[in-house]
Structures are given as structure tokens and as C-alpha cells.
N, C-alpha and C positions, 0 to 999 in steps of 0.2 A: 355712773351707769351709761352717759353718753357714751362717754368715749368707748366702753365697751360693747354698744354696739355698732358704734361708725367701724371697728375694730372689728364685728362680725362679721359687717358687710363685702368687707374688705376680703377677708381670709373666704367666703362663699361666693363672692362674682363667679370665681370662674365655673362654679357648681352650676349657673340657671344658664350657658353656653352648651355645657356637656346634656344637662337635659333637653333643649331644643334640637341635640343630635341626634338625642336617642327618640326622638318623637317623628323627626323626620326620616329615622331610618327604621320606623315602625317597630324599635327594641321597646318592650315592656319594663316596666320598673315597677317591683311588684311592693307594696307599705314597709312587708317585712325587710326587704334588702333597704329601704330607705332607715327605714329605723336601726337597722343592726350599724350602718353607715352612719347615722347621728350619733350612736353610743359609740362609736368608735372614734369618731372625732371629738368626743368630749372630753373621752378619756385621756386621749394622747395631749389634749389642750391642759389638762387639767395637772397630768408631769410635765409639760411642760414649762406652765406655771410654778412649779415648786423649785422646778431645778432654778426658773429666774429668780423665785424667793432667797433661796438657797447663796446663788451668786451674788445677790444683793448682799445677804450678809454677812460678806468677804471683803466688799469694797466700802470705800467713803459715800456717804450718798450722792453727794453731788457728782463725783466719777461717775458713778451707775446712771444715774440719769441722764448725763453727755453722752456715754455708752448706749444707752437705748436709745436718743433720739438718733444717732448718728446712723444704728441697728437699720432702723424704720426706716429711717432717708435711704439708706445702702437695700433694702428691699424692694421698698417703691420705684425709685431707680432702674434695678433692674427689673422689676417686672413688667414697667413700660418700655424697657428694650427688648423684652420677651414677646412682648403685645403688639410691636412694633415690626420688629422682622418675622416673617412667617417661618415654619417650620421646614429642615430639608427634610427632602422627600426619598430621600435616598436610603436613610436610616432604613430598618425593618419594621415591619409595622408590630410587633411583639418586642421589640426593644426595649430598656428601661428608657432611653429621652421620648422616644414615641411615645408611648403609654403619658409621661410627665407633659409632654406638649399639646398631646390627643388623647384625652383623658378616655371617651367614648368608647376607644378601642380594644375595653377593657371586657366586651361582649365576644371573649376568645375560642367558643364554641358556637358560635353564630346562630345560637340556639333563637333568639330573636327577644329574649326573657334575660335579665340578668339577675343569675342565680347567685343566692349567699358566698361563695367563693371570690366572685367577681365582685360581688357587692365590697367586699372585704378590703381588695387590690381599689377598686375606686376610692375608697375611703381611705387608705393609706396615701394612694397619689394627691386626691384635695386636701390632706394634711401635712403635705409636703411641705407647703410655707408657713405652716403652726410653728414650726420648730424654732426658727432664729423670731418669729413675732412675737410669740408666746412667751418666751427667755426674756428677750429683752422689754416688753411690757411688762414684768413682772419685778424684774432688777429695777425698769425705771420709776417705781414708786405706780405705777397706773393703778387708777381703781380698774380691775377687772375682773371683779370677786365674779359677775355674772356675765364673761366670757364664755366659759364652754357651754351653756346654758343659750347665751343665744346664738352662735356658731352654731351649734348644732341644730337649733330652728328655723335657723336662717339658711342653712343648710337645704335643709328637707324644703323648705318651699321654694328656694329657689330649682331645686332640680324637678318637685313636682309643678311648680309653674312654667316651668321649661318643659320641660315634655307635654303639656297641655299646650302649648302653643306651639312645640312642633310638627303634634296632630292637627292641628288648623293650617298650617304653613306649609302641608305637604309635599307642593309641588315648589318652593322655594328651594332657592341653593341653597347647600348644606354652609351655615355659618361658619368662619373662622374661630375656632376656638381661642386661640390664643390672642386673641382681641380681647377678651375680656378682662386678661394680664391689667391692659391700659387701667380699665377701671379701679382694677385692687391695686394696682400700681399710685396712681392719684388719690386715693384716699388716706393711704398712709404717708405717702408725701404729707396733704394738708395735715395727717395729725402730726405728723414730725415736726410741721413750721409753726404747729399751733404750740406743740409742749416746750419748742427750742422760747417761741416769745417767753412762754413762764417760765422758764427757766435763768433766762440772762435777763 
């Protein structure tokens, strides 16, 4: 259970960055788009996990498990290189890397409300790194029977406590998003070097 939640925390950092955007840039986040956003993250966690299942029972176990720790580390990795160099500026702000760097961005009618459509593309983009975690926690033996379960709560508070403080914060500078990489980047690091010790 631990590890699947250090593992939640990890895949939602970058969630309570994007809601301190939307809080400073006075976008609304209304329960329904949070929630339709946690079902949609659970779901994709939830094939995700199977396909790791699935790959697991292809391989030797102790391959799969070098295989996922290596996964983890090759994530973490780079998502504190991600975290680390800011974003060019040059892209379009409607781009697919914009949108993945500048999750926020995802408010494409400037309506000030992010409607179930947008909600949908944000939840797709903070699932973005479910895909190779989810695989390869799944292949490496991890208990993570209650991964999507807290990803997706972890989820919704982070972006509702993000937006709650970036209604307080209003006249602060708009935070780098891609700072928050660091965070999810370092957590799966430490679980990598925790599962590589069990493992050898």
C-alpha cells in the first residue's frame, strides 16, 4: 500500500502546480470536471496495469523486475530534466508539447471555467506519465492493487488544493509548472533505489 501511494504522489505533483495556475489566473474548476478527471485517470491507470500484468507474464520474473526498476529510474530521470530546463517559448501555445509542459493551457476558450471537454484533455495530459509507471509497476511485481484509487485522489486534491491557494496567492508570480516534474521525478527515483536494494 505504501508504495502505492509514494507512487500516487509521484504521477499527481504535477496536478497541485497546474491548479495554483488556474487559481492565479482566476480559471474556475468546477467538482464535476475534477471528478470526470479522477475517473479518467483511474481508468487509464487501471489498463495500464493490466497491460504490465499481462507483460509480466511473458517474462522471467526477476527480468521484469530489473525491467521496471530500470523503467522508474529512466522516468524519474527524466522528469527532473524536464523540471529542470524550462519550457521553449516558442512552441504554440495550443501545441501538443505546450499543452504536456503547460498543462493550465488547456483552458482553450478562455472561458475562465474549465468545461468537461478541457477537463477531459487535462486528464489525458496528467496521464501522460501513467503509461511507462503503470507498465512497469505492474510487470515489476509492485503491490499496487490501490494505485488508481489513490492517483486519482490524490489527484483531485492536489488540483483542488492548488487552486485554493492560488486564490490566496493572487498577486504572486504565475509558478513554473514544470518545476513540479522535479518532485515526481525524485520520488520515483527513491522508489527505484528502494526496489533495485530488494531486489539484488
Amino acid at each position: 500500500m505504501a508504495i502505492s501511494l509514494f507512487l500516487a504522489l509521484s504521477l499527481s505533483a504535477d496536478a497541485l502546480g497546474v491548479g495554483v495556475s488556474y487559481g492565479l489566473r482566476g480559471i474556475r474548476f468546477p467538482l464535476s470536471s475534477r471528478l470526470l478527471m479522477a475517473l479518467e485517470t483511474g481508468g487509464f491507470l487501471l489498463l495500464f496495469l493490466q497491460a504490465g500484468k499481462t507483460l509480466a507474464s511473458w517474462l522471467p520474473s526477476h527480468i521484469a523486475e530489473i525491467l521496471s526498476v530500470l523503467v522508474l529510474l529512466g522516468f524519474g530521470i527524466f522528469f527532473c530534466i524536464q523540471g529542470i530546463h524550462p519550457p521553449s517559448t516558442v512552441a504554440s501555445a495550443q501545441s501538443p508539447m505546450t499543452l504536456l509542459r503547460n498543462p493550465s493551457c488547456c483552458d482553450q476558450n478562455h472561458s475562465a471555467v474549465l468545461e468537461p471537454k478541457e477537463a477531459l484533455l487535462l486528464g489525458l495530459i496528467l496521464s501522460a506519465d501513467t503509461v511507462g509507471v503503470g507498465i512497469s509497476a505492474a510487470a515489476g511485481g509492485f503491490s499496487v492493487f490501490w494505485l488508481p484509487l489513490f492517483t486519482a485522489l490524490a489527484q483531485t486534491v492536489f488540483l483542488t488544493c492548488g487552486a485554493k491557494l492560488g486564490n490566496r496567492l493572487i498577486l504572486s508570480p504565475e509558478p513554473k509548472e514544470h518545476r513540479y516534474a522535479l518532485l515526481s521525478g525524485g520520488i520515483l527515483i527513491g522508489i527505484a533505489i528502494i526496489r533495485c536494494v530488494g531486489i539484488f
